[in-house]
C-alpha positions in Angstrom: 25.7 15.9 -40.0 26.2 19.1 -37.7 22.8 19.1 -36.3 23.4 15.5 -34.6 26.5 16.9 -33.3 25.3 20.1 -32.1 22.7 17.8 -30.7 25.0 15.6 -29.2 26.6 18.2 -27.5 23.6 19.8 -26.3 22.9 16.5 -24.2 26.1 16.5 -22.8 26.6 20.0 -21.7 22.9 19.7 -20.4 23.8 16.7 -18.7 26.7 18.1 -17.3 25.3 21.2 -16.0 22.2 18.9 -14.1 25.6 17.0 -12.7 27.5 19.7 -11.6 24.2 21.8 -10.1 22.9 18.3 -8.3 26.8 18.0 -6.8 26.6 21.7 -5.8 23.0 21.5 -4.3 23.9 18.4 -2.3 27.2 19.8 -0.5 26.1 23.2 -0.2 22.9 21.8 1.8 25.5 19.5 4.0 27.1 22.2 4.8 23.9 24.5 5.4 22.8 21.4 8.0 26.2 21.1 9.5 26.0 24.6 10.3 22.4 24.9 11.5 23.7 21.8 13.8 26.5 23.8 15.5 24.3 26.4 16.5 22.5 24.0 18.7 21.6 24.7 22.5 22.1 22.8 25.7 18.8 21.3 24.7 19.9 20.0 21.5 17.8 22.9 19.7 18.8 25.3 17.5 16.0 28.5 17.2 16.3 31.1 14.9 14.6 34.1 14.4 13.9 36.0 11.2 13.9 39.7 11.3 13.7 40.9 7.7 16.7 40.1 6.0 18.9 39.2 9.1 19.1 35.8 10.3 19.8 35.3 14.1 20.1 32.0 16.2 19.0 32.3 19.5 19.3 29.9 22.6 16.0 28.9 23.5 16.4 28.5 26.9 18.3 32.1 27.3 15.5 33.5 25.4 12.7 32.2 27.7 15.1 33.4 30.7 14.8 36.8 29.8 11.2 36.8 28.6 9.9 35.3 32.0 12.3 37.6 33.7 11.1 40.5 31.8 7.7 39.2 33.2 8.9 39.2 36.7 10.5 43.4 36.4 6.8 44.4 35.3 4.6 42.3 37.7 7.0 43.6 40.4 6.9 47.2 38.9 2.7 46.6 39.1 2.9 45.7 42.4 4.6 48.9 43.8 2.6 50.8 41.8 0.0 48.7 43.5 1.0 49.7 46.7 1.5 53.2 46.2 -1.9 53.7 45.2 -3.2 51.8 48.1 -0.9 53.7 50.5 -2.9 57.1 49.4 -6.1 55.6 49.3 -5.8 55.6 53.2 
């Protein structure tokens, strides 16, 4: 007789801890998306980069900004090095 209710209650605990971790799951990842969603860009995009254990969200279109303008500083630092060099060629 106290095996089927140790039994019994086994099943229920069990089936109320799968309840209550399913519940848990499902509003913690609602609120994980409804987060992710606010961090979205003009675009409607929301990047994020991973550097070890930190977690950052960048704007996309910021981040291209300053990596084409970054481009721009050294081609223009090139070309007056460029120049310079051609200026004591002569």
């Amino acid at each position: 007789m106290g095996l089927e209710y140790f039994l019994i209650a086994t099943i229920v605990m069990g089936g109320c801890a799968y309840t209550s971790y399913r519940i848990g799951f499902r509003e913690g990842s609602g609120s994980m998306i409804d987060f992710v969603r606010s961090k979205r860009n003009r675009a409607g995009y929301t990047t994020m980069h991973f550097f070890g254990d930190q977690i950052e969200f960048v704007d996309h279109l910021d981040q291209m900004d300053k990596v084409l303008g970054k481009i721009v500083e050294q081609m223009e630092d090139h070309d007056s090095t460029r120049r310079g060099l051609d200026e004591l060629d002569k």
